[in-house]
N, C-alpha and C positions, 0 to 999 in steps of 0.2 A: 450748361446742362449736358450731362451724358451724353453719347450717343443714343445708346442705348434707351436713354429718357424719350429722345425725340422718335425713335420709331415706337417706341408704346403710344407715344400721342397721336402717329399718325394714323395707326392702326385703332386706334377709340373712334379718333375723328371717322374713318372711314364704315366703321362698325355704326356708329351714330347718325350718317345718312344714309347707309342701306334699309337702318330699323323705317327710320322715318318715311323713305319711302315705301315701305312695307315689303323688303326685300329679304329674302330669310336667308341668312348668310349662308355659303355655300358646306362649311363646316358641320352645318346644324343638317345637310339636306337627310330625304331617307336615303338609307342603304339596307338593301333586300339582306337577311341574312347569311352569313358566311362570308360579305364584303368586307375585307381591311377598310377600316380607318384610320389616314390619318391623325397623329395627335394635333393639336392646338390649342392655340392659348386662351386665358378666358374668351368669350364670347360677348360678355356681357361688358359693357365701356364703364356702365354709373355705377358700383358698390350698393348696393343697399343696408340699410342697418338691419341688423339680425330683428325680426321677431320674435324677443324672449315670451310675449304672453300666447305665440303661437306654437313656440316652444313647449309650452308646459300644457298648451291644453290636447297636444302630443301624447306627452308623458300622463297625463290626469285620461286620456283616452287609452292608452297600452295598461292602466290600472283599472278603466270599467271593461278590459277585454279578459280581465283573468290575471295581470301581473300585480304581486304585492306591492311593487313599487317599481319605478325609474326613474333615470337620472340624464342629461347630456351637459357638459361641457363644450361652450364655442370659444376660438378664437378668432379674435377677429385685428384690423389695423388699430382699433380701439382698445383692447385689451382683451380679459378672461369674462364671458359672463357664462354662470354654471345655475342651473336648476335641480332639485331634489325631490320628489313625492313617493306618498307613501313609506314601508318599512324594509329593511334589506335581511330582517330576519323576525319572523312571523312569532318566534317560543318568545324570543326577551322584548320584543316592539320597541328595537331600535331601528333610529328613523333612517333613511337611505342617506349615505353617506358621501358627496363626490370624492373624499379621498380615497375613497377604500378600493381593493384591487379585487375580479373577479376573470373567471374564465371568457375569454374572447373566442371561442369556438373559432370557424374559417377563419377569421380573417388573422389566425397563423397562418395560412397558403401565403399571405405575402410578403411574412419577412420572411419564411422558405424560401421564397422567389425569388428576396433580394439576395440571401445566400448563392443561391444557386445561379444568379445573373453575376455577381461578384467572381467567383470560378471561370464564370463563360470569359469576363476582363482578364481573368487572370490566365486565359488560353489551356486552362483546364480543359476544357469540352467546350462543345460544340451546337448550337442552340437547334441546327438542321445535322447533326450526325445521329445515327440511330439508339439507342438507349442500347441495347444490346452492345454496342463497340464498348461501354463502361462497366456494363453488368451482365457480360455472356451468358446468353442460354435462358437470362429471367422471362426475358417476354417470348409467345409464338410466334409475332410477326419482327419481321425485319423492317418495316416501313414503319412503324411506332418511334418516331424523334421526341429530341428534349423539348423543342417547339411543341410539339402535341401533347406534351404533358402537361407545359402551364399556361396552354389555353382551352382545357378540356377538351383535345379534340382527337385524342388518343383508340376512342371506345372502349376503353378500358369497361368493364361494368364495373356500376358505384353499389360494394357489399354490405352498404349500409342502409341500402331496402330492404336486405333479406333479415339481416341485424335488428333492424327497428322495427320487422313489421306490425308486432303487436308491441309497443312503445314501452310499457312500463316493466313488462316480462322480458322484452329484451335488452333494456339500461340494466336490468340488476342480474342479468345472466353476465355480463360484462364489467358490471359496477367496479370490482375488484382482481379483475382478471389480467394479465401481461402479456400481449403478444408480441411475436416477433415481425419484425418488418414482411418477411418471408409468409406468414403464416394468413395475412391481411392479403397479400399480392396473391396469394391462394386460392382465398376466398375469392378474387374479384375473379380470377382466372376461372372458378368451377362454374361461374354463368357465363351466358352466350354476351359476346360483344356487342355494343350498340350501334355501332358506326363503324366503316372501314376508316383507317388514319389519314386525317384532314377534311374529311369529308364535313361534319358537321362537331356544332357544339353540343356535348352533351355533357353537362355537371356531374363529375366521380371526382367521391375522396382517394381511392385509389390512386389516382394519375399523382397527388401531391405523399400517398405513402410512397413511392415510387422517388418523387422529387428526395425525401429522406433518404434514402438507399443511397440516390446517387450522391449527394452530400457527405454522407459519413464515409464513404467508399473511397471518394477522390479527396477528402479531407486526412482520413485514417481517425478520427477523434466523433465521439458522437455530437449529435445536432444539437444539441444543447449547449458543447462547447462552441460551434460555432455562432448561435444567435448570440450567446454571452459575448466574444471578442469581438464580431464584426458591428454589431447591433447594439443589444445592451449597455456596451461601456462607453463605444462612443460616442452614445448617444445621452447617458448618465441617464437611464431609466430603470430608475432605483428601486419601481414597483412593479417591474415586468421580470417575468422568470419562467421557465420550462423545468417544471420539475420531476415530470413521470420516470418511474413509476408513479411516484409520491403521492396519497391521494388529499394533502394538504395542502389550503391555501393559507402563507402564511401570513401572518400581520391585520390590519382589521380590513375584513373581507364583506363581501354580499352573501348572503347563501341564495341558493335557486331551486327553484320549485316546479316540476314535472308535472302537466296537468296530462293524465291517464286518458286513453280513449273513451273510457266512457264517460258519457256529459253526465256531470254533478258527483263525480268521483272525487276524492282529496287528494289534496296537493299531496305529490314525493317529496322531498328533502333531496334532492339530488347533487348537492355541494361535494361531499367528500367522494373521490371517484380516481381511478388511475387515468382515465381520460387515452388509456394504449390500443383503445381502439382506433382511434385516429392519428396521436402521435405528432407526425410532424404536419399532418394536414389539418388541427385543431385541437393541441392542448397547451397553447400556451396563455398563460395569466396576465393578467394589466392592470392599469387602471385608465381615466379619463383622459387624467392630465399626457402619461406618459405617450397614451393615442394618438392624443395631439400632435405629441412633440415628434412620433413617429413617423404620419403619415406626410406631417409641413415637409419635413426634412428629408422626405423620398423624393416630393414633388419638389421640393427645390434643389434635388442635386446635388446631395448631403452625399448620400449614400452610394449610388451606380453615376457613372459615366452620361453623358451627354449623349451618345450613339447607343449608351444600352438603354435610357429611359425612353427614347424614342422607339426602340423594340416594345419596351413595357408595355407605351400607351399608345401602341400603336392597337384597332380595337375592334371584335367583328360585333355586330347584333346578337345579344342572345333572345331575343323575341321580337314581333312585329310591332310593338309599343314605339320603333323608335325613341326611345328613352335608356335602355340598358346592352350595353356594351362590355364586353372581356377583353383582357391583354393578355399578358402575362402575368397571371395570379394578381391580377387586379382589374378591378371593376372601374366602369367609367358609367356618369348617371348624366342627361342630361335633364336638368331639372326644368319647369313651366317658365322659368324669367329666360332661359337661355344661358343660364352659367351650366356648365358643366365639371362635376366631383370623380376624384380618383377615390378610390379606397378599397375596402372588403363590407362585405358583411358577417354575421357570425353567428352559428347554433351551435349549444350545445347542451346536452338537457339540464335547461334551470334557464339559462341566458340566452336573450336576444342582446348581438350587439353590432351598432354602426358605427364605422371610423372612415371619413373621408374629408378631405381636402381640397380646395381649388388647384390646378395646375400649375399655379404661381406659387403656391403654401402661404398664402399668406393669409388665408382664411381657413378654419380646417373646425370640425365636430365630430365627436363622440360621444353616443346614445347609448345606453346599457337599459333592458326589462329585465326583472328577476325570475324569469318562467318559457316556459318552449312548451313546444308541443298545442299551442294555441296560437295560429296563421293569424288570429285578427288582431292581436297584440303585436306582433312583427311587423303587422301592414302600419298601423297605428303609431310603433317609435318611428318608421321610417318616416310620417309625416314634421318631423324634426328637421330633415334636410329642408325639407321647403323652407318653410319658416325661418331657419337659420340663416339660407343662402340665398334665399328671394327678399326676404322680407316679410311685409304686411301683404296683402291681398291688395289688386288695382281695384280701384273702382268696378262697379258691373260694367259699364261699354267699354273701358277699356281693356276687360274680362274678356270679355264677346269676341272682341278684336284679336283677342288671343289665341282663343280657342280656336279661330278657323286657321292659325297656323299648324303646320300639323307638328311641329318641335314644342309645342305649347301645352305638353300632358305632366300633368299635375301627377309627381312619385307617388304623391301619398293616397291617391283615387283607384291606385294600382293595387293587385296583392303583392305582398310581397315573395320575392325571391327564394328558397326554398334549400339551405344549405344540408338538408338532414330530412329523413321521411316524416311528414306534418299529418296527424287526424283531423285536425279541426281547422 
């Protein structure tokens, strides 16, 4: 046997009588917000088999919350198991489809991340040098680092509260509009900052337009070419693409559907779109399968260095949940069994989408809704991760037993996370 084999066993074993004596492993303890974590490895010693029927009644819930349909995709040691409901386009009532590819809103922050973490290996820049040493004169402060930008902790202000605030009048002010990098970093500049830098997490799309600037700058080519050569190809993700301006998705797609601030309003058609409001902080395209194939192959070391992924997942609290954590343009979940998923989440008007992974890859899901703008549809796919990555539900006492740990909070009891200004 491995080496390597024999300390995964010794580490289950040990993981296996701390549960038992009802010790909550030191990995899972709280940390007050703004505390670095550690990465590590799963937490959890036994696998559990996915719950596909808790899976769909997920998806069968993010459809009594207002989305025409959804979809998720798991992989697991066992193979592919993929579920469907509902319609991925409302005129022709065709039915949602797992191959089809749709906007993955945020969770572009993280192949920008791995872009931009690629660079940092390749001695390009510097993760603690100040964004200004790459992009003179763009930011007002000089203590604003690369570090600060892909952990939200920049205070940039996010100009996509002021953008959305009235939802459906500000997607179609923008619907087919082209901004420049410059023009967005503007926007975020003419509000007052949230935080001095380092200080706290605060969520702007800003900090990762910002991440594109420095990309295209020290690359000389735009981000597009870089997610195609570093990402895309060698990863043979044949239905993931960055097309903006372009407002088409090509090949057989989802459409997505914009529910309006006012309740019992109709749906948008919010599909065809430049998506250059956000750029390289959320307009690139997917599909399920490719998620997958994306997120396994980050957590296993596909992608960045051994010393950069432990920068990635290295993780602070973004709330007192103890359950949700940031890196570097990745989220880290700790779900109710004690596994803990890397990935993103993702808005953008029409889609909710999740794509995350175990720390091993060797388990990883992707969820797609076909609508935004409806918080309890978002809360509702994210119930998918449980399911997928816990399994079935324990029994009630040994529920009980759960609950009084305090790492034992159930994702999907939570609302969800908020990439984009939500009404509802």
């Amino acid at each position: 046997m491995p080496l390597s084999s024999h300390r995964r066993l010794a580490v289950s074993a040990t993981l296996i009588a701390a549960l038992a004596a009802g010790v909550v492993p030191a990995t899972s303890a709280f940390a007050a917000p703004g505390t670095p974590v550690s990465p590590t490895a799963a937490t959890t010693p036994a696998v559990p088999a996915p719950d596909m029927d808790g899976v769909v009644a997920a998806l069968n819930s993010a459809m009594a919350n207002g989305a025409p349909g959804a979809m998720a995709r798991f992989v697991g040691p066992d193979g592919v198991r993929s579920r469907a409901v509902g319609v991925q386009d409302r005129v022709s009532g065709a039915r949602m489809d797992i191959d089809s590819r749709f906007r993955i809103g945020s969770v572009s922050k993280t192949f920008s991340a791995v872009v931009l973490l690629q660079l940092v290996q390749e001695g390009k820049l510097g993760l603690d040098e100040p964004v200004n040493t790459y992009l003179p004169g763009l930011l007002p402060d000089d203590r604003i680092t690369v570090r600060h930008l892909l952990t939200h902790r920049s205070g940039l202000a996010d100009y996509t509260n002021a953008m959305f605030e009235h939802t459906v009048p500000g997607f179609e002010s923008v619907r087919n509009r082209v901004f420049s990098y410059q023009e967005l970093v503007d926007l975020s500049l003419s509000e007052p900052r949230t935080t001095q830098p380092g200080v706290s997490y605060q969520y702007s799309n800003a900090n990762f337009v910002v991440v594109g600037m420095l990309i295209e700058k020290l690359t000389g080519r735009p981000v597009a070419d870089a997610y195609e050569r570093r990402i895309f190809k060698p990863l043979k993700l044949r239905k993931t693409s960055y097309v903006h301006p372009d407002v088409r998705i090509k090949g057989g797609h989802v459409r997505g559907y914009l529910h309006p601030d006012e309740e019992g309003g109709a749906l948008v058609d919010s599909t065809e779109q430049t998506v250059s409001w956000a750029q390289s902080a959320g307009a690139v395209i997917s599909s399920p399968a490719d998620l997958n194939t994306f997120t396994s192959a980050l957590t296993r070391g596909r992608l960045l260095s051994p010393a950069m992924m432990e920068a990635m997942t290295t993780v602070t609290p973004t709330d007192a949940t103890n359950t949700r954590f940031y890196g570097l343009g990745l989220r880290r979940y700790n779900l109710s069994c004690g596994t803990q998923v890397y990935g993103h989440t993702g808005t953008v008007q029409g889609f909710y989408t999740y794509a995350f992974s175990t720390r091993d890859g060797r388990r990883s899901l992707s969820a797609m809704a076909n609508t935004s703008n409806h918080g309890a549809a978002n809360t509702a796919l994210g119930g998918t991760l449980e399911a997928a990555f816990c399994g079935k539900k324990p029994a009630p006492a040994a529920s009980s037993r759960a609950a009084a740990s305090p790492t034992a909070r159930d994702l999907g009891s939570l609302p969800a996370e908020r990439d984009l200004p939500e009404r509802h």
